[in-house]
BAMAR-603932 format. One record per atom (N, C-alpha, C, CB): x, y, z. Coordinates in steps of 0.05 Angstrom, whole numbers, plus 32768, in hexadecimal, padded with zeros to 4 digits. Each point is the difference from the previous one (the first is absolute). Glycine has a CB too. Layout:
BEGIN
XYZ;...
REM end
This chain:
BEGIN
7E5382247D72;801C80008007;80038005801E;800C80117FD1;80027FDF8039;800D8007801B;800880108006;80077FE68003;7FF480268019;801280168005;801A7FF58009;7FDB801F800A;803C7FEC7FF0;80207FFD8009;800080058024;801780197FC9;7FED7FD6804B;80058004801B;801E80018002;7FD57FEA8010;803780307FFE;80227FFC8005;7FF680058029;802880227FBF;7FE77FCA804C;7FFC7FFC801E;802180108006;7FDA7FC78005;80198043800E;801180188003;7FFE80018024;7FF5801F7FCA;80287FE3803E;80057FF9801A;7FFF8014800F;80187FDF7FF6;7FD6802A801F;7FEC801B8009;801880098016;7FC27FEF7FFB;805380038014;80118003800D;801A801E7FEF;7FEE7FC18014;801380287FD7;801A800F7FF0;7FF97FFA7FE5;80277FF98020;7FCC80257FD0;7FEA7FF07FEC;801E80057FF1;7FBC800A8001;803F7FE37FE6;801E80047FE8;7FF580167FF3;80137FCD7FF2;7FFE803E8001;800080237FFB;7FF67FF37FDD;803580258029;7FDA7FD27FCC;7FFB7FF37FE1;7FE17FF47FFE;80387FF07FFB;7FBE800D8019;7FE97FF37FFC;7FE2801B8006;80207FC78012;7FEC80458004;7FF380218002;7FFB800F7FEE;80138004801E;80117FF87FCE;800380137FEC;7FE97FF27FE3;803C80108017;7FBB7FD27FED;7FF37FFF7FE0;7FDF800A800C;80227FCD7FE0;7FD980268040;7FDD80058002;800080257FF9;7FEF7FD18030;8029803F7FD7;7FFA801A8002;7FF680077FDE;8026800B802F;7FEF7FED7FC6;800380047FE7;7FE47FFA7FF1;80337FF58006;7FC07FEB7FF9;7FE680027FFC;7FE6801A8001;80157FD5800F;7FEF80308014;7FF480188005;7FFB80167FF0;80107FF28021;800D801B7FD8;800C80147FEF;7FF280007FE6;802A7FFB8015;7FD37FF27FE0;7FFA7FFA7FE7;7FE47FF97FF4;802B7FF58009;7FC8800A8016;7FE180047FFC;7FF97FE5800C;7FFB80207FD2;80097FD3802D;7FFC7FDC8011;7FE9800A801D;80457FE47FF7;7FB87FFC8010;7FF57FFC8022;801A7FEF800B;7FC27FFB7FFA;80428007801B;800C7FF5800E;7FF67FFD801C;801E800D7FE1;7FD87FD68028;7FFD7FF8801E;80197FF98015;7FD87FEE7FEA;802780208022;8013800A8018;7FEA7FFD801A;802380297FE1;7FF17FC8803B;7FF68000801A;800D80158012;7FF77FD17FFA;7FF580428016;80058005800F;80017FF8801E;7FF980127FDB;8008800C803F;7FF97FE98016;7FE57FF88002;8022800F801A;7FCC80017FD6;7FE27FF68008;7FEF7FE97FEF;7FFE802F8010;80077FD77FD9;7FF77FF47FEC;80127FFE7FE3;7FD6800F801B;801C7FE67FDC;801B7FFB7FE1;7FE780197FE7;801B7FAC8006;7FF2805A7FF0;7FF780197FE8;800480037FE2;800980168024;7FF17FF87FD0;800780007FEA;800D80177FF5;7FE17FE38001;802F80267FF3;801180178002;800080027FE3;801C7FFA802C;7FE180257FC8;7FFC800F7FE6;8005801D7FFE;7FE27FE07FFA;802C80287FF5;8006801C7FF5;7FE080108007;80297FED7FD1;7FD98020803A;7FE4800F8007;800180177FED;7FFB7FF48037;802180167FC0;7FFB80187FE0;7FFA7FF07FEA;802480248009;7FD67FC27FF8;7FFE7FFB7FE4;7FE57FF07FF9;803480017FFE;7FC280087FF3;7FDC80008000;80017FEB7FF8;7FE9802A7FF4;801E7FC27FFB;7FFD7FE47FF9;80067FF3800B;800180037FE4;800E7FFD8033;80047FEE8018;7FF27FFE801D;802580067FE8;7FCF80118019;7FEA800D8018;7FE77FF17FF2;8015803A8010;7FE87FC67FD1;7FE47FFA7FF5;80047FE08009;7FF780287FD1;801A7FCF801F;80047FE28008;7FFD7FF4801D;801E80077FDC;7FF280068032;800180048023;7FD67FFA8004;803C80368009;7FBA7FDF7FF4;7FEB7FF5800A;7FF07FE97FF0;7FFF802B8016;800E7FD17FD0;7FE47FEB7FF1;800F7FE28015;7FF380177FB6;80257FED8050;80077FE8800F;7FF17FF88016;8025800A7FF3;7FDB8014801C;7FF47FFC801D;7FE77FFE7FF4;801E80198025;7FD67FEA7FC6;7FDF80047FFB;7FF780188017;7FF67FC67FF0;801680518008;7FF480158012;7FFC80127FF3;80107FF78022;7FDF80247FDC;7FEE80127FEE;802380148002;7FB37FFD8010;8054800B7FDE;801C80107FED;7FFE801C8017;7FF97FF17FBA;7FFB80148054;7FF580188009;800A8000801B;7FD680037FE2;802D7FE88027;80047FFA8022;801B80058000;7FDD7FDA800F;802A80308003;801E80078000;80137FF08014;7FF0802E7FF3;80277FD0800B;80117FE88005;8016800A8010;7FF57FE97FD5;80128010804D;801180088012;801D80067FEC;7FE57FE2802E;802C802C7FD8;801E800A7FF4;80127FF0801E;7FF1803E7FDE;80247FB3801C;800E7FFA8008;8023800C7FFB;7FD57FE08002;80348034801A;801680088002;80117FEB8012;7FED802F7FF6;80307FE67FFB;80117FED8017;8011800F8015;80047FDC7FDB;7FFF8040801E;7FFF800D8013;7FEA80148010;80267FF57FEA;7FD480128032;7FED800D800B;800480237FF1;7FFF7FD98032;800F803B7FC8;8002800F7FFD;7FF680037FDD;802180028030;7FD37FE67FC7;7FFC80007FE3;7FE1800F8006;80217FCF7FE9;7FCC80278020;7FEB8008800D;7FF580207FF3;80157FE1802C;800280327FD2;8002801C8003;7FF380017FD9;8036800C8032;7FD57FD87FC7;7FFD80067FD5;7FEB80027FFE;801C7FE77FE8;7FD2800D8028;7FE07FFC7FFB;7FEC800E800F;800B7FD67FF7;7FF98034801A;7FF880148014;800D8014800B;7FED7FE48006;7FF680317FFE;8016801D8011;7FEF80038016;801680237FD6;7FE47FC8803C;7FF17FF88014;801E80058012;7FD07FDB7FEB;802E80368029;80178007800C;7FFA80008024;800E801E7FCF;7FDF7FDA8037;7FFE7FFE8028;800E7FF0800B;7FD980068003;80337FFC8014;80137FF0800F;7FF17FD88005;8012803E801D;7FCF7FC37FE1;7FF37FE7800F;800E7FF17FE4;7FC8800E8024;80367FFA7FC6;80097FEC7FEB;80247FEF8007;7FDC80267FD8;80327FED802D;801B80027FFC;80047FEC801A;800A80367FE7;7FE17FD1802A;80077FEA801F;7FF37FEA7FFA;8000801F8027;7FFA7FD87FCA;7FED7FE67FF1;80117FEC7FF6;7FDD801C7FEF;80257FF17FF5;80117FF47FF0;802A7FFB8010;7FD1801C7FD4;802E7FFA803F;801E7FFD8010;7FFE7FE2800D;80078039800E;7FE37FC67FFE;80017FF2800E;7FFA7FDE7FFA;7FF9802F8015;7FF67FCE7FCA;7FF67FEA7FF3;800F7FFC7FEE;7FD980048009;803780127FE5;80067FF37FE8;80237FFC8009;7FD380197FD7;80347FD4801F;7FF37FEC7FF0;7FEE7FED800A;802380067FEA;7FC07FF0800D;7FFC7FF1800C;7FD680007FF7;803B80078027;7FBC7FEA7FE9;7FE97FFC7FF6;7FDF80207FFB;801D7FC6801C;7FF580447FD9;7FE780228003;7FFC80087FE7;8011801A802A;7FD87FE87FCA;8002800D7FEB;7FF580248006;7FFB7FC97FE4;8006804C8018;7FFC80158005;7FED80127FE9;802B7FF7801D;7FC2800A7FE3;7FE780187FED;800A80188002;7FD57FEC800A;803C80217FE6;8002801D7FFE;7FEB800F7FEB;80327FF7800E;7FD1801F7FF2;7FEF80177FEC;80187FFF7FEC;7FDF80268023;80247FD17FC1;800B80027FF0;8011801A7FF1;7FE17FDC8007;802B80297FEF;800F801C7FF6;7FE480037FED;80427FFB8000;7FAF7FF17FF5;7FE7800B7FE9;7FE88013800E;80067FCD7FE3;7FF380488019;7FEF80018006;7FE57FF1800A;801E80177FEC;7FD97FE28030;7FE87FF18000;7FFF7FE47FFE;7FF280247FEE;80327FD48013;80047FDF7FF3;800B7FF78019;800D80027FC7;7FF87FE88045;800C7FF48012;80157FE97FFA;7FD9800F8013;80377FEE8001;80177FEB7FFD;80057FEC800C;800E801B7FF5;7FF27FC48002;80077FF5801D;801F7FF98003;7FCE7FEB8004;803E80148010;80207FFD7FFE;7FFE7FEC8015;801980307FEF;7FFE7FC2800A;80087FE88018;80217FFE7FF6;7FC87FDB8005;8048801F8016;801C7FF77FFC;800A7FEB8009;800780247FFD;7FF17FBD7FF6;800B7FE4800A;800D7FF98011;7FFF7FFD7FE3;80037FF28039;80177FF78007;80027FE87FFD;8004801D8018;800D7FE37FD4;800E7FE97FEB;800E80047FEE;7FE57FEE8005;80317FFE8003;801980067FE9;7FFD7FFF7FE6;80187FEF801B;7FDE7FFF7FDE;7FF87FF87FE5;7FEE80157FF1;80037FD18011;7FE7803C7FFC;7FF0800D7FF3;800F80288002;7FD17FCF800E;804280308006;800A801B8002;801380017FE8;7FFB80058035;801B7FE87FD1;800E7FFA7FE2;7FF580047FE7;80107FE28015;7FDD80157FE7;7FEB80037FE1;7FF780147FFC;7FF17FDE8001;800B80358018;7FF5801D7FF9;800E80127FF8;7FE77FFA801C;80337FFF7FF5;801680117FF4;800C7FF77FEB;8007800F8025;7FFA7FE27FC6;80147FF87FF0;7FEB80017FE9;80257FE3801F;7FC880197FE5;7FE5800B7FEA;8003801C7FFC;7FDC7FE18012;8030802B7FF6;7FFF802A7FF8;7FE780097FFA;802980047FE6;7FC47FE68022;7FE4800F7FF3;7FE880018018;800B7FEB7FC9;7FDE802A8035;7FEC7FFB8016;7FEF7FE77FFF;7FFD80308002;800D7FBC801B;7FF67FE67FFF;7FE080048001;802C7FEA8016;7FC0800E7FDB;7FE67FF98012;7FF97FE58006;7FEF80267FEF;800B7FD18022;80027FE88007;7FF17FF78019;802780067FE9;7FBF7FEF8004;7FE37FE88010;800D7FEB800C;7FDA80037FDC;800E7FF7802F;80047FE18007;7FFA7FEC7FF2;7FFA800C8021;80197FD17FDD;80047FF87FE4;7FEC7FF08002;802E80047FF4;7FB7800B8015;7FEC7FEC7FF1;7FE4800C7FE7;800B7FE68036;7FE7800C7FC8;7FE780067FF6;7FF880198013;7FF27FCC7FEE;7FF880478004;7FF0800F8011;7FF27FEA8013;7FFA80287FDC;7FFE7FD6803B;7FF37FF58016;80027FE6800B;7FE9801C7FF3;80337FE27FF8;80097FEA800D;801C7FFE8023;7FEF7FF67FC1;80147FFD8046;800C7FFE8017;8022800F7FF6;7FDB7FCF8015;802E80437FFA;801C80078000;80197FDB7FFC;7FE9803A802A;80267FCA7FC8;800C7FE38005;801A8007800F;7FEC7FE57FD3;801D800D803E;80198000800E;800C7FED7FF8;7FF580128022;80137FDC7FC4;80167FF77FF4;7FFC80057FE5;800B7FE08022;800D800F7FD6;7FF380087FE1;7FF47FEC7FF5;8020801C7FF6;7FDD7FD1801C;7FE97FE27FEF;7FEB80118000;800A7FCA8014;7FED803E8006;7FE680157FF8;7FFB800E7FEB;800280068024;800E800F7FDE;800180127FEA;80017FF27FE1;8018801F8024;7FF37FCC7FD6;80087FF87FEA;7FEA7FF37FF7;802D7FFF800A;7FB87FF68009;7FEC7FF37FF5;7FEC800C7FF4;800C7FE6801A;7FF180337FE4;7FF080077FE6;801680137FF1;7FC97FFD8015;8048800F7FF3;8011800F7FEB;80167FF27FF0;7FF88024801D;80097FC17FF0;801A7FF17FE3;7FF7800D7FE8;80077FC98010;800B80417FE2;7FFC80057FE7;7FF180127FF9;80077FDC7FFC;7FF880398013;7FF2801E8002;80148013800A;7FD17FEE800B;804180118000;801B80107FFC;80197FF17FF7;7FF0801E8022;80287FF77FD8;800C7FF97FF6;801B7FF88012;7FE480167FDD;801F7FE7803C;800F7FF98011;7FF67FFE8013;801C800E7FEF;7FEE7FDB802B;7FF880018014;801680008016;7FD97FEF7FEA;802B801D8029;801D7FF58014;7FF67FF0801C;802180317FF1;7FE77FBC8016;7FFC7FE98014;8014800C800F;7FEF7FD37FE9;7FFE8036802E;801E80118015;7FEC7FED8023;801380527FDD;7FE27F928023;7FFA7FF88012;7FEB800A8008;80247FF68003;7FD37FFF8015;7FE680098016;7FFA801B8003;800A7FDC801B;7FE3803B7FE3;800480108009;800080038028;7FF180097FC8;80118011803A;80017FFF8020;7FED800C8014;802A7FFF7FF3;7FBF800A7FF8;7FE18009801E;7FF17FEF7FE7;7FFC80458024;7FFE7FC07FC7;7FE77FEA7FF8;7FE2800C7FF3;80167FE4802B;7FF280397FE3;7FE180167FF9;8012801A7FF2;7FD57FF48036;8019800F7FC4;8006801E7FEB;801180148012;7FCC7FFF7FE4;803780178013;800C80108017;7FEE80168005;802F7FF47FF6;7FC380148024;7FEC8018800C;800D80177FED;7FF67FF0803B;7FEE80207FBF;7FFC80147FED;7FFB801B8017;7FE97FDD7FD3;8027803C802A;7FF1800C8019;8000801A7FE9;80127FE9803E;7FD580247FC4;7FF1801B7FEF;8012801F8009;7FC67FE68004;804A80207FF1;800580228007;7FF5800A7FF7;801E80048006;7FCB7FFC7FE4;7FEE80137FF4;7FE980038018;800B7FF07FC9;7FE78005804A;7FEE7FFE8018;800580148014;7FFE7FD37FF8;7FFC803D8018;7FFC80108014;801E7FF68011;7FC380057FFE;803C7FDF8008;80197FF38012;80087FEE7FEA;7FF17FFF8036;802B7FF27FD4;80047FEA7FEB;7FF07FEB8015;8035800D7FE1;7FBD7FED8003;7FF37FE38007;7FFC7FE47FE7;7FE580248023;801F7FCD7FF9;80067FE27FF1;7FE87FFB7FEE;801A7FE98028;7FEA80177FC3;7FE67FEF7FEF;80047FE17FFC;7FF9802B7FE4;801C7FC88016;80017FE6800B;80127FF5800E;7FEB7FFD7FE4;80127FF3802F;80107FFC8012;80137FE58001;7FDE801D8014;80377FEA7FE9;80147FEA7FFC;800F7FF48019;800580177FD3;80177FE78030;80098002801B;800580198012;800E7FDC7FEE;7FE780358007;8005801B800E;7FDC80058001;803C80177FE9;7FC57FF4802B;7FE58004800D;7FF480258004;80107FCA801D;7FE480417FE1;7FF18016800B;80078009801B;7FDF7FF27FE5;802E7FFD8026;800B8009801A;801D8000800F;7FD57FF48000;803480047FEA;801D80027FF8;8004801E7FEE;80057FC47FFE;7FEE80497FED;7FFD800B7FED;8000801B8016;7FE97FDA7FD7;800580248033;7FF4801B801D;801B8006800D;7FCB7FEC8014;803780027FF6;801B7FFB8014;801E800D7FFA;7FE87FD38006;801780277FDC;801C800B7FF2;800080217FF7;80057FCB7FEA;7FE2803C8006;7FF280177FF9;800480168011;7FE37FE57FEE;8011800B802A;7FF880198012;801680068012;7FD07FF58001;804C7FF68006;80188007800A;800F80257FF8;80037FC17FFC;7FFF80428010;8012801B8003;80187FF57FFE;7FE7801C801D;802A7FFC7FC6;801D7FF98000;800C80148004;7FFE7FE07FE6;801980268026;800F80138007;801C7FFD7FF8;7FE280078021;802B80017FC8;801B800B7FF7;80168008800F;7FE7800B7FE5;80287FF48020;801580128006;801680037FE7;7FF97FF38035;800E801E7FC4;801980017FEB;801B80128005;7FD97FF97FE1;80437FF8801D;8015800C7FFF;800A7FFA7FE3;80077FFF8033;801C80077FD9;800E7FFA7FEC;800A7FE98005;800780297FF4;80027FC4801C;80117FE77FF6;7FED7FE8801A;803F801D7FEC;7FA47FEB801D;7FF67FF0800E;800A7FF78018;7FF27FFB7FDC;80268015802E;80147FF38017;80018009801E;801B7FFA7FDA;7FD5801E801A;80038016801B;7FE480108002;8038800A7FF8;7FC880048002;7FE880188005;7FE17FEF7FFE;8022802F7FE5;7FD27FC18001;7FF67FFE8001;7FF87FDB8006;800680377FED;80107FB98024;80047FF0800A;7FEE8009801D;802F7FF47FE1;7FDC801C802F;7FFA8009801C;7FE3800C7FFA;8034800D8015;7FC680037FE2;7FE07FFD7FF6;7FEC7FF47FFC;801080107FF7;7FFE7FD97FF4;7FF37FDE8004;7FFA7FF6801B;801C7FF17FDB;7FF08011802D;80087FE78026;7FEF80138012;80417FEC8001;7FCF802A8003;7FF080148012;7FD67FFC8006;803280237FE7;7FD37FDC7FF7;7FD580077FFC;7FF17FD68008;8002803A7FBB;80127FBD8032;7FFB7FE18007;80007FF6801C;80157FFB7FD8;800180178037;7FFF7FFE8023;7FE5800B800D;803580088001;7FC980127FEF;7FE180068012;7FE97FF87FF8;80108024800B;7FF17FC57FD5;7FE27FEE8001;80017FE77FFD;7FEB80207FEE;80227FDA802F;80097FE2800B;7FDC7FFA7FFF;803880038029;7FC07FEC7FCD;7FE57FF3800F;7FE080067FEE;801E800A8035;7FF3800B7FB1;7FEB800F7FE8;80087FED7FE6;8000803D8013;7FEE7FBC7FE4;80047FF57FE6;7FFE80067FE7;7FF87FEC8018;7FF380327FEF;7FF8800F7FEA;801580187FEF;7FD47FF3801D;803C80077FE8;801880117FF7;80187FF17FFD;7FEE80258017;80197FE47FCC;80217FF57FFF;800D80157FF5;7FFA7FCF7FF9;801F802E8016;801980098001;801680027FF2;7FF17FF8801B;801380157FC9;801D7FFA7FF4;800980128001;7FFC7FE67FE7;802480148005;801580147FFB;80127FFD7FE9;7FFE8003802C;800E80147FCC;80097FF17FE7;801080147FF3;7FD87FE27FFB;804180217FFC;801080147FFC;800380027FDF;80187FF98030;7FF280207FCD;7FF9800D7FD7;80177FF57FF5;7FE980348001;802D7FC48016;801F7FFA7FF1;80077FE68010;801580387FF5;7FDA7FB28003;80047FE0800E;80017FEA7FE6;7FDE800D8033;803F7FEE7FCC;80087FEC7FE8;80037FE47FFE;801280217FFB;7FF87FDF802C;80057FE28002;7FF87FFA801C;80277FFD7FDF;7FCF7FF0802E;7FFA7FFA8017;801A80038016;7FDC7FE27FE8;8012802B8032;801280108019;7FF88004800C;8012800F7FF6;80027FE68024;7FED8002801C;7FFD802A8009;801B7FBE801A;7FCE80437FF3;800A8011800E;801280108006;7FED7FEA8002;8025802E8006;801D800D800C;7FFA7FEE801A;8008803B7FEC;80137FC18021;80067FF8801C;7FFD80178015;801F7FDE7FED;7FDB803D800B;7FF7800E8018;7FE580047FFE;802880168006;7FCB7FEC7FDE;7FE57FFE8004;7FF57FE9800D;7FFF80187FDD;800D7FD0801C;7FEF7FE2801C;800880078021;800C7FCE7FDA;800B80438022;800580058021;7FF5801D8008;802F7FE28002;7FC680287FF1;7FEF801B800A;7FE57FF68008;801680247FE0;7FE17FC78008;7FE57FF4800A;7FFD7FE6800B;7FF1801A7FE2;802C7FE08026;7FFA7FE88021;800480158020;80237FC87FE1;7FE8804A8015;7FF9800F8017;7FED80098008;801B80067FFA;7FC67FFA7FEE;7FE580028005;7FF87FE28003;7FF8802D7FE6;80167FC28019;7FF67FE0800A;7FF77FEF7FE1;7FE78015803A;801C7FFC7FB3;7FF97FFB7FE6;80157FF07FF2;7FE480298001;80117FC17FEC;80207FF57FF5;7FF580017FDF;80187FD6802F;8000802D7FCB;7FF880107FE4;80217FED7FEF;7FE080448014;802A7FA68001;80157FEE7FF7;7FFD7FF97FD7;7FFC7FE88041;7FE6800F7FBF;7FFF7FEC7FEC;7FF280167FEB;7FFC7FCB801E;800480497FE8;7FF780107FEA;801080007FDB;7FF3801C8034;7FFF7FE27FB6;801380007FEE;7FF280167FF0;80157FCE8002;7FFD80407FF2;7FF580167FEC;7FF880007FE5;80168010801A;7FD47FFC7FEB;7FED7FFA7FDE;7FFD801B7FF3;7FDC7FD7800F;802680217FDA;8003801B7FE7;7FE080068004;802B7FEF7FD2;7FCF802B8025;7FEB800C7FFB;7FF57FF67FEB;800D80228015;7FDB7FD77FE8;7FEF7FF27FEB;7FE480137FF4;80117FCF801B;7FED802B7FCF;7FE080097FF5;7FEC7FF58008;800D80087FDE;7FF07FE0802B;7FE87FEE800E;7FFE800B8020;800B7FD17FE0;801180348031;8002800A8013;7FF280188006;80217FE87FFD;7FE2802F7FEC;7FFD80198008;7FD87FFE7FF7;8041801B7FF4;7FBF7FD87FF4;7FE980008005;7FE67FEC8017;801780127FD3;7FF37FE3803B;7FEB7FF28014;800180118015;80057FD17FF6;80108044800A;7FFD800B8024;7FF280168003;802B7FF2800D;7FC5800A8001;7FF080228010;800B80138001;7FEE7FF1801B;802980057FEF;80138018800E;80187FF97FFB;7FE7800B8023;802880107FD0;801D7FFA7FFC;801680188006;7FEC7FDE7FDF;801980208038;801580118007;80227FFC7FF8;7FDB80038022;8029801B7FD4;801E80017FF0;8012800D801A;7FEE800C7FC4;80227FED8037;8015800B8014;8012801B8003;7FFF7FD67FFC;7FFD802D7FE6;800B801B7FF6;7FF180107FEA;802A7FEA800A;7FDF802A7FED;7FEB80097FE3;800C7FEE7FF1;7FF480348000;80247FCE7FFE;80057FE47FD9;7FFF7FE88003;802380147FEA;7FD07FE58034;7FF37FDC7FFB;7FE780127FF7;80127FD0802D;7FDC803D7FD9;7FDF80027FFB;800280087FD8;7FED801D8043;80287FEE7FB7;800180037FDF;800D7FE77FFA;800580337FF9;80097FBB800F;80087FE97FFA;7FE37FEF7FF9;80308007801F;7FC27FF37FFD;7FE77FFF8005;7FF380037FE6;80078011802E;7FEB80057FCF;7FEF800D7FE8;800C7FF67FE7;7FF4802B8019;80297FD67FDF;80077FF57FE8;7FF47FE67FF8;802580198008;7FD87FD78011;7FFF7FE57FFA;7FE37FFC7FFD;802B7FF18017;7FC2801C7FF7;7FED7FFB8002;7FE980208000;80197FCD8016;7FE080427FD2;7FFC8011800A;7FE78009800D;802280037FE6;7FC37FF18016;7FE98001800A;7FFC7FFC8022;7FF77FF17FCE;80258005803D;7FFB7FFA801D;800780228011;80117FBF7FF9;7FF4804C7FF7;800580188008;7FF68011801D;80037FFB7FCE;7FE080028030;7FE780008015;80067FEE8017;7FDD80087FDA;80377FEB8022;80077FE48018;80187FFD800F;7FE87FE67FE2;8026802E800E;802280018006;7FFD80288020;801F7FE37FAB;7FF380138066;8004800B800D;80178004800A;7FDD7FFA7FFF;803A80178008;801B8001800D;7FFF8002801E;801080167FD8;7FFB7FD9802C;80067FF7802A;7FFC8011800B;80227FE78005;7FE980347FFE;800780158010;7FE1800D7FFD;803C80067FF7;7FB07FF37FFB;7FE480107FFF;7FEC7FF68014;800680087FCF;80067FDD803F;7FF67FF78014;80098009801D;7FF97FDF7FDF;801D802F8024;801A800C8011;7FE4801D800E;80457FF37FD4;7FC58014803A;7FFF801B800A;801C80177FEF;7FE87FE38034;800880287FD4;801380217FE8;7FFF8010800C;7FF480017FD5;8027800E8031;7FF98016800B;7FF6801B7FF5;801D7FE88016;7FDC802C7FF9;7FF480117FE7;801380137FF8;7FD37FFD800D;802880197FE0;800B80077FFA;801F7FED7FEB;7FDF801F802B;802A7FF47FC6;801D7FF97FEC;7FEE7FEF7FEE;80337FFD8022;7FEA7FF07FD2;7FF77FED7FE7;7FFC7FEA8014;801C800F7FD0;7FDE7FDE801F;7FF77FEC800B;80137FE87FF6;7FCF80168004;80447FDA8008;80047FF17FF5;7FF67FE18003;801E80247FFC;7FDE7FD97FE9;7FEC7FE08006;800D7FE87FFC;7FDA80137FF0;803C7FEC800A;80147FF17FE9;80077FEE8026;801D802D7FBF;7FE67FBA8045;800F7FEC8011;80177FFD7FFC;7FE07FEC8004;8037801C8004;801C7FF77FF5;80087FE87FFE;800A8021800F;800C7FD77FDB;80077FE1800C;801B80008015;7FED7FEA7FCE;80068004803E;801B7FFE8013;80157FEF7FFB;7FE5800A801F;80167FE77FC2;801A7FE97FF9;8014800E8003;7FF07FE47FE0;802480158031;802480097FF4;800180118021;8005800F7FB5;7FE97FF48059;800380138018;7FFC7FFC801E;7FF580177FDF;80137FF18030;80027FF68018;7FE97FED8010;801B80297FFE;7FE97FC98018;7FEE7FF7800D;7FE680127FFC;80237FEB801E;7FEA80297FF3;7FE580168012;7FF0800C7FE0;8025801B803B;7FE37FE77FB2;7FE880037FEA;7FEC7FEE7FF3;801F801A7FF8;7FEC7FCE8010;7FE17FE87FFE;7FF480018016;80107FDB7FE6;7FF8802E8035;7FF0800F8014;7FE6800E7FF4;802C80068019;7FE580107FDE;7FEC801A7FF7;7FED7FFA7FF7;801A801A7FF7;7FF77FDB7FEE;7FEE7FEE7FEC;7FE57FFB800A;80297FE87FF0;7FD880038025;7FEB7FED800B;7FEF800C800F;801A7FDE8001;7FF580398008;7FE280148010;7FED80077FEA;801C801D8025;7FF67FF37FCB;7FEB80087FEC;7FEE7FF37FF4;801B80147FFA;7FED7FD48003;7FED7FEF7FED;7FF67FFA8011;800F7FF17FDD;7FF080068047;7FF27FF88014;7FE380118004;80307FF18013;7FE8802F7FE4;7FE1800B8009;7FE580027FE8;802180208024;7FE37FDB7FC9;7FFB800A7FE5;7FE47FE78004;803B80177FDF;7FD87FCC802B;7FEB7FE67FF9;7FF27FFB801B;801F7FE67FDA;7FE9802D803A;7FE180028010;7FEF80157FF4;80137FF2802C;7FEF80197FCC;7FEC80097FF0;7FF17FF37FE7;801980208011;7FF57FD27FE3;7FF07FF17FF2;7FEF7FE78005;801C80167FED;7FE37FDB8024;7FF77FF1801B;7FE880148001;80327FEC801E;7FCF802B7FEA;7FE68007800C;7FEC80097FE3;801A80148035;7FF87FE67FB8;7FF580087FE1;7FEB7FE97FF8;803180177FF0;7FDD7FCC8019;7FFC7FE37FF8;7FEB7FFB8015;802F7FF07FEC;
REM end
């Protein structure tokens, strides 16, 4: 018996046609789906008669275990409690897209491989499936990866139960495998991402800043530290506020406090605080104490990584200490002044940190 092909338009896939390959899935089926690297085969990975089937297809020994395909990056966390910043700057920076990632599994002693598609067609299917995709490549064991589905379809016609024709794929090779179980992450096979791309991203230094609405305090923090590593590559620079809903430039006195340092901070737009964010950065400075518990709520293991502005400041001695940065929204010129010393002085100090 033939397998059923529904060609499915990778631009704007039809949702009715998503909704039956998912449904297959669900129900224990194979379904061949293209990604950008290669075209695959996609199966309920909780359900033992479809994993069993899954390999008598591929003709591979039941034992070998089979990459998990997400469709969001923060899914990552279900299957692992592999928690270092080099992962989080990896996957920030690849997925979606051709990486599959080796974590240490939540099993004891077991490992995981995860990858997150860039492709419509196959992101669609992951999510509308509700179930953990695992999903090979749609060929024989040792046979060649296929990038259409004539490929694919010439020894599996009639060995799964759906196939979707979503066109050419778009690299042609598998997607690079890189090891977090290893001393460093390292590539075990190499796809379009290379070992020296992998180094490069890893070993970058990230630095946080966090307010409350991304517009002010920890805007000028951003620009300020980005101004003093004009010409360094090894460090990047964000920011990102605990109460950011909708995209926003900047305050108009914060771009004119820091064009008076020669800095333009015009096109800046403000980004909400994220879980992928908090986990890739080295360093993450809060602005106040209830960003650093804001902070911790969201993410609480970065704890060891979170620091408040004013600990970079000079103190005088003696009394309390206050560490907290005020905001200056709603207040005169001369307090985004202040503002900007403080944080001026705070991020030469960290400069000599970096």
């Amino acid at each position: 018996m033939k397998t059923k092909v529904l060609k499915i338009n990778p631009a704007v896939p039809e949702p009715e046609k998503i909704a039956e390959a998912a449904r297959v899935v669900r129900q224990g089926g194979l379904v061949i789906f293209p990604t950008e690297t290669v075209y695959g085969i996609a199966a309920d990975s909780n359900n033992p008669k479809a994993m069993e089937r899954l390999s008598q297809v591929k003709r591979r020994k039941e034992d070998k275990q089979y990459t998990i395909h997400v469709a969001q990056r923060g899914i990552v966390d279900n299957y692992s409690n592999y928690t270092q910043p080099n992962l989080y700057k990896l996957i920030d920076k690849y997925w979606p897209g051709p990486l599959t990632v080796i974590l240490p599994a939540k099993q004891e002693g077991q490992t995981v491989g995860i990858r997150m598609p860039d492709h419509t067609i196959a992101l669609r299917l992951v999510e509308e499936s509700g179930c953990t995709i695992a999903a090979p490549s749609a060929n024989l064991q040792g046979k060649k990866a296929p990038t259409n589905l004539m490929e694919a379809m010439e020894d599996l016609d009639g060995q799964v139960d759906l196939a979707i024709d979503g066109g050419p794929v778009e690299f042609g090779i598998s997607s690079t495998i890189v090891d977090f179980t290893k001393p460093k992450p390292t590539v075990t096979r190499e796809g379009v991402i290379s070992q020296c791309d992998v180094d490069r991203t890893v070993n970058k230094k990230v630095v946080l800043f966090v307010c409350t609405g991304n517009s002010c305090r920890s805007v000028m923090a951003e620009y300020l530290l980005k101004a003093r590593l004009i010409g360094r590559d090894d460090v990047e620079v964000i920011s990102a506020g605990t109460n950011v809903f909708f995209k926003s430039a900047a305050s108009q006195e914060t771009i004119a406090v820091l064009r008076g340092r020669g800095i333009d901070a015009a096109m800046h737009i403000a980004k909400p605080l994220g879980r992928i964010m908090l986990r890739k950065a080295d360093l993450i400075i809060a602005m106040t104490r209830v960003h650093r518990t804001q902070i911790l709520d969201h993410v609480p293991y970065v704890e060891n990584r979170v620091y408040l502005l004013k600990e970079f400041c000079h103190q005088p001695a003696g009394g309390d200490l206050d560490l907290d940065v005020p905001d200056p929204i709603g207040q005169p010129h001369s307090a985004y002044g202040e503002c900007l010393l403080t944080i001026h002085e705070a991020v030469e100090k960290i400069v000599e940190l970096l």
